[in-house]
C-alpha positions in Angstrom: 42.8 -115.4 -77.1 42.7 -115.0 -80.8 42.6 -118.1 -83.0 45.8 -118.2 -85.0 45.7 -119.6 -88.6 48.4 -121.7 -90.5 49.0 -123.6 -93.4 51.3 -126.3 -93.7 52.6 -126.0 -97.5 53.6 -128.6 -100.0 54.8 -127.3 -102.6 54.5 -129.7 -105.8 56.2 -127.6 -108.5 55.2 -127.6 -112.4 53.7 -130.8 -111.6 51.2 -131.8 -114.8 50.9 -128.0 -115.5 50.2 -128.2 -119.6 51.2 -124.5 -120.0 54.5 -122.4 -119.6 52.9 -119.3 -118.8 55.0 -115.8 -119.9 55.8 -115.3 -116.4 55.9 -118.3 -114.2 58.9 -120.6 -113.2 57.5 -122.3 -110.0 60.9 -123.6 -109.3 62.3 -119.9 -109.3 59.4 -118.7 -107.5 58.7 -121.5 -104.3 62.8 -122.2 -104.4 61.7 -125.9 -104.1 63.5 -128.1 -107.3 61.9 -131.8 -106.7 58.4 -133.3 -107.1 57.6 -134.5 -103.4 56.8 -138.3 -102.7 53.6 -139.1 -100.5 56.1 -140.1 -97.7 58.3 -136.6 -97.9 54.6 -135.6 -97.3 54.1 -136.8 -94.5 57.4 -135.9 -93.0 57.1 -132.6 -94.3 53.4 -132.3 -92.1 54.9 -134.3 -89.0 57.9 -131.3 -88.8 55.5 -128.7 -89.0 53.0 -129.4 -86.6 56.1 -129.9 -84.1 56.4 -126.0 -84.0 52.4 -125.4 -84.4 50.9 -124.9 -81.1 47.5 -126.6 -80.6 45.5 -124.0 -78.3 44.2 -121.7 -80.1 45.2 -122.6 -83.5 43.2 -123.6 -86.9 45.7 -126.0 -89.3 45.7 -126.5 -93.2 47.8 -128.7 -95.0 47.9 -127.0 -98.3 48.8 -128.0 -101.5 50.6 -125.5 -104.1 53.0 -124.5 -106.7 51.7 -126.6 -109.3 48.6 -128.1 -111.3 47.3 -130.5 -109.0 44.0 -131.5 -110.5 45.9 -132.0 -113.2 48.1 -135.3 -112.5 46.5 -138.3 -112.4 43.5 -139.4 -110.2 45.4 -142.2 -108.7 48.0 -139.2 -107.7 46.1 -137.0 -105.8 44.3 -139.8 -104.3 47.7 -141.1 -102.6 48.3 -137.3 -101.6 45.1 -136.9 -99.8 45.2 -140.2 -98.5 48.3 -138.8 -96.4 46.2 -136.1 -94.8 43.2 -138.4 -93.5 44.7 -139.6 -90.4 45.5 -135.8 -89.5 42.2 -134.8 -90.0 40.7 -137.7 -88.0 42.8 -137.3 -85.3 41.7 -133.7 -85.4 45.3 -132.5 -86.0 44.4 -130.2 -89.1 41.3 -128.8 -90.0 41.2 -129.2 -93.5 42.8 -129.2 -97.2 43.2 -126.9 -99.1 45.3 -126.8 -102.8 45.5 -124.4 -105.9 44.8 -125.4 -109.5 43.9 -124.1 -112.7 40.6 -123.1 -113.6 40.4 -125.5 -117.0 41.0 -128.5 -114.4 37.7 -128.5 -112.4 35.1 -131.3 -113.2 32.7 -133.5 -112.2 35.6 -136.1 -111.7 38.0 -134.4 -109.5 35.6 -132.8 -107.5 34.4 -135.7 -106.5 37.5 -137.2 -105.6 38.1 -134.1 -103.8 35.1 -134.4 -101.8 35.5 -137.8 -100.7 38.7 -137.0 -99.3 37.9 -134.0 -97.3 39.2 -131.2 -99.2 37.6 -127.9 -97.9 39.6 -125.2 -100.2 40.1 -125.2 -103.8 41.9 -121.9 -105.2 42.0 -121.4 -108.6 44.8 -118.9 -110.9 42.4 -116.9 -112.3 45.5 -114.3 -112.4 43.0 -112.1 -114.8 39.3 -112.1 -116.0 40.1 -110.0 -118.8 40.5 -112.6 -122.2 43.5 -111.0 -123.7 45.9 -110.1 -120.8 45.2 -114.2 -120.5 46.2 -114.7 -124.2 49.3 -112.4 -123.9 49.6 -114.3 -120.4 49.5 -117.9 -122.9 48.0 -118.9 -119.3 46.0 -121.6 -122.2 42.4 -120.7 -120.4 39.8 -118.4 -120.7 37.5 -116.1 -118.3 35.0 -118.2 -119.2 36.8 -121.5 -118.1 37.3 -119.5 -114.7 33.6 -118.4 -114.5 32.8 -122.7 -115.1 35.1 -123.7 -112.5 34.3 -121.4 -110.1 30.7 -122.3 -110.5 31.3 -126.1 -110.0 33.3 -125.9 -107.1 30.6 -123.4 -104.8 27.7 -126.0 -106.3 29.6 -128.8 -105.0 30.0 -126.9 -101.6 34.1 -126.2 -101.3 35.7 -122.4 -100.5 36.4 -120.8 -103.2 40.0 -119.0 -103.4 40.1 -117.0 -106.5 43.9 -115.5 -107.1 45.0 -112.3 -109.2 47.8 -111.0 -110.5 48.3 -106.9 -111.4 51.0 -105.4 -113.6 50.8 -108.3 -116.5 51.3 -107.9 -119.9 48.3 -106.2 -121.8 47.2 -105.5 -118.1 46.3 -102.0 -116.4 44.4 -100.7 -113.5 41.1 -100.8 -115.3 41.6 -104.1 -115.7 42.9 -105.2 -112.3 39.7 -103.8 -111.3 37.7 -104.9 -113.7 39.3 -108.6 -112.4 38.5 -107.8 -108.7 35.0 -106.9 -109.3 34.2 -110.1 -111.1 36.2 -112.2 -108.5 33.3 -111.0 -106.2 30.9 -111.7 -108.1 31.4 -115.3 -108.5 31.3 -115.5 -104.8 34.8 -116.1 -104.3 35.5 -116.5 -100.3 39.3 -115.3 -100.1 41.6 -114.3 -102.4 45.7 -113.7 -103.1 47.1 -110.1 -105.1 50.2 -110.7 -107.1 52.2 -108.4 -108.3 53.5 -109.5 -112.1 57.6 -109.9 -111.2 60.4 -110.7 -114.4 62.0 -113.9 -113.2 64.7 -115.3 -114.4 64.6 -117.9 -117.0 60.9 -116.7 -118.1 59.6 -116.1 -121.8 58.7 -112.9 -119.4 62.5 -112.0 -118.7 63.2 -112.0 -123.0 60.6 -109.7 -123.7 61.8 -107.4 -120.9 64.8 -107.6 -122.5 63.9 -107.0 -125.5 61.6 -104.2 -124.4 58.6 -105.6 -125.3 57.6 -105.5 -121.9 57.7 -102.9 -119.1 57.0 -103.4 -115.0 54.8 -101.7 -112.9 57.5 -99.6 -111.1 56.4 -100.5 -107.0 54.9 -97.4 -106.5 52.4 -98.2 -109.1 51.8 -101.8 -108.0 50.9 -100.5 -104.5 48.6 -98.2 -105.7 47.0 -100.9 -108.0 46.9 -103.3 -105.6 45.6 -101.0 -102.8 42.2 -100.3 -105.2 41.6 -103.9 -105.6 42.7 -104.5 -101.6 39.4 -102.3 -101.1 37.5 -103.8 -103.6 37.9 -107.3 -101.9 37.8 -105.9 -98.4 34.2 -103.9 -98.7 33.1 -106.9 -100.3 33.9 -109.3 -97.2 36.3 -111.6 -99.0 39.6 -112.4 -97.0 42.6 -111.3 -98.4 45.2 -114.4 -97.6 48.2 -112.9 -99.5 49.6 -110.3 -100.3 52.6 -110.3 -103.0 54.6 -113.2 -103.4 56.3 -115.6 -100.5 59.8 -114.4 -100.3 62.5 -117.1 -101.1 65.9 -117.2 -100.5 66.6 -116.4 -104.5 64.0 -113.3 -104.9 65.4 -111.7 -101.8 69.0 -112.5 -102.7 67.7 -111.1 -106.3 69.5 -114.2 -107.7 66.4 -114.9 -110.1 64.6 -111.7 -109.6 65.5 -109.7 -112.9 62.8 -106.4 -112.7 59.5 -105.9 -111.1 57.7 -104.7 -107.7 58.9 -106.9 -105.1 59.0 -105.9 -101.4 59.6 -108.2 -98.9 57.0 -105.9 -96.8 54.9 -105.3 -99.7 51.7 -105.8 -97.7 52.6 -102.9 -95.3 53.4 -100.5 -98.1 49.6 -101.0 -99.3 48.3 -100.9 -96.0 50.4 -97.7 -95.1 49.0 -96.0 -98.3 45.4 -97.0 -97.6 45.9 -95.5 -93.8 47.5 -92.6 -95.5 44.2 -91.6 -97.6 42.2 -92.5 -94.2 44.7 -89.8 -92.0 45.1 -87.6 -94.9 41.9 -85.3 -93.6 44.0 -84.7 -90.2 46.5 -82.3 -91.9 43.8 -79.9 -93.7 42.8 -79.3 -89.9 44.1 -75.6 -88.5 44.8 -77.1 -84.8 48.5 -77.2 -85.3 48.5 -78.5 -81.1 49.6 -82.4 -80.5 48.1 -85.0 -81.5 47.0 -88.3 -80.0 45.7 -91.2 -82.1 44.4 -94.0 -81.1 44.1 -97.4 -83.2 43.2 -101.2 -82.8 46.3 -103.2 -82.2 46.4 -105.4 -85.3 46.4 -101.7 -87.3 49.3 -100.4 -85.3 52.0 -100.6 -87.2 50.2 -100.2 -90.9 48.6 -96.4 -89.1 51.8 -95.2 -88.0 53.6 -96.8 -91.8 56.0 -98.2 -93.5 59.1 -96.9 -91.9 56.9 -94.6 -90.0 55.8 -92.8 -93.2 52.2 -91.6 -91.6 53.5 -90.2 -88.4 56.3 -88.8 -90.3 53.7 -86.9 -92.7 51.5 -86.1 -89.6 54.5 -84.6 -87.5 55.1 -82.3 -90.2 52.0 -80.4 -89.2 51.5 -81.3 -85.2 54.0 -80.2 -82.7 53.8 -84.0 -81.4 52.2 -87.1 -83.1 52.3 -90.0 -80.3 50.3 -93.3 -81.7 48.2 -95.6 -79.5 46.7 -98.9 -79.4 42.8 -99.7 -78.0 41.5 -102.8 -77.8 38.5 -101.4 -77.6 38.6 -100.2 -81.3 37.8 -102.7 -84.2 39.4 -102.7 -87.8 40.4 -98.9 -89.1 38.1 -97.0 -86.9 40.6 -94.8 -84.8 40.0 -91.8 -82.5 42.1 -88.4 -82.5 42.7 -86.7 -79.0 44.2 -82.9 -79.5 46.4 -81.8 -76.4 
């Protein structure tokens, strides 16, 4: 049986972050309003791993939606405390928690260390200096090239995260961010698409029109270049868009922008799309059998069955299959 992977997620929102950044209001975003005590911790872990089964199953606490190296050592020493009886009782596996780039040192990576912390995932959002300064994200490529050199030294996974579509941004650049992301060795990664939320210095230049989305189209076809970028290079995608909250799918305090509660599936029904695209140049206009691994099942056949919709325009029959036997997007294609 295949091991299952889950966070447990505690969210600390704005928490001693320094910076309002053009598009970010965590509260908007994560739909959590209040700064959590170690002990809502706790309860918070304790409820989750009631509906976690054990067998087969790799646990995280993970702590986002804010600044966390940023508030005081004392502070994240009594969060981590919280976890260690987890860990030594072999409950979770490890700790993981997102931070900015210009709050990595010698200090807090110690701390980090000592108290088991196995993930540190920084906002890079861009590598590019002046989608950052447009951004006021208040750091630099450089300070993200720094960190991210500290934390592999001192032996922790490296999340790097990205965001396409910002101000200043394009696809050039987006790539531009992905290749470098590799190249400081970064172990997974998140894609986020730039979204106008509400309450943002983001949603007054929208506006004002000072500032434009990507339209979705264009953000899946942004984020399925860098998707490949990461995926040839062997670093594991963990997100894809953001988490959808009761107010973004309501569209309560989502004002413009490219979000898709199946976001993930639109980019992986575009990237099988380029893969199956070779099937209708063929002249054998008989039916057509294809066969797939089961995790690629649904992206082959797409998005509201976009693929095999495409495919049956040219095939008297399209019938999709699933073999175990095949791994990632290798597939095999049976005329009868």
């Amino acid at each position: 049986m295949k091991t299952k992977h889950y966070n447990i997620p505690i969210f600390i929102p704005e928490l001693a972050c320094p910076f309002q950044c053009i598009y970010c209001n965590q509260k908007k975003i994560t739909g959590q309003l209040k700064v959590l005590s170690p002990s809502e911790v706790k309860q918070i872990i304790d409820e989750h791993l009631k509906t976690i089964p054990y067998k087969n199953s790799i646990v995280d606490v993970a702590f986002f939606g804010g600044n966390f190296t940023g508030i005081p050592l004392r502070e994240q020493e009594n969060y981590l405390k919280v976890v260690q009886s987890y860990l030594s009782e072999g409950k979770i596996k490890g700790i993981r928690l997102s931070t900015r780039p210009d709050y990595i040192n010698d200090e807090v990576l110690n701390l980090l260390k000592k108290y088991n912390v196995s993930t540190i995932e920084l906002g890079a959002q861009s590598m590019d200096n002046n989608v950052l300064k447009i951004s006021k994200r208040g750091h630099t490529a450089e300070d993200t090239i720094s960190a991210s050199e500290k934390i592999k030294k001192y032996g922790f996974s490296l999340g790097l995260q990205m965001m396409i579509g910002l101000p200043g941004d394009n696809l050039e650049s987006s790539v531009f961010t992905a290749k470098k992301i590799v190249e400081l060795g970064a172990d997974n990664t998140r894609i986020y698409p730039c979204l106008v939320i509400k309450d943002t210095k983001l949603e007054e230049h929208f506006h004002q029109n000072k500032y434009t989305p990507l339209t979705l189209e264009e953000a899946v076809k942004q984020t399925k270049e860098v998707y490949s970028i990461f995926e040839k290079a062997g670093v594991t995608i963990l997100r894809i868009g953001l988490h959808p909250s009761e107010n973004l799918l309501s569209g309560k305090d989502l004002i413009a922008g490219p979000f898709h509660q199946s976001f993930k599936e639109l980019v992986l029904t575009e990237i099988w799309n380029d893969i199956l695209n070779p099937l209708l140049k063929t002249e054998n206009k008989e039916n057509l059998q294809i066969s797939v691994s089961p995790s690629e099942f649904n992206y082959a056949i797409g998005y509201k069955s976009k693929n095999k919709k495409l495919l049956n325009k040219f095939y008297k029959k399209v019938v999709f299959k699933t073999d175990p036997k095949l791994e990632g997007r290798n597939f095999h294609v049976d005329y009868y």
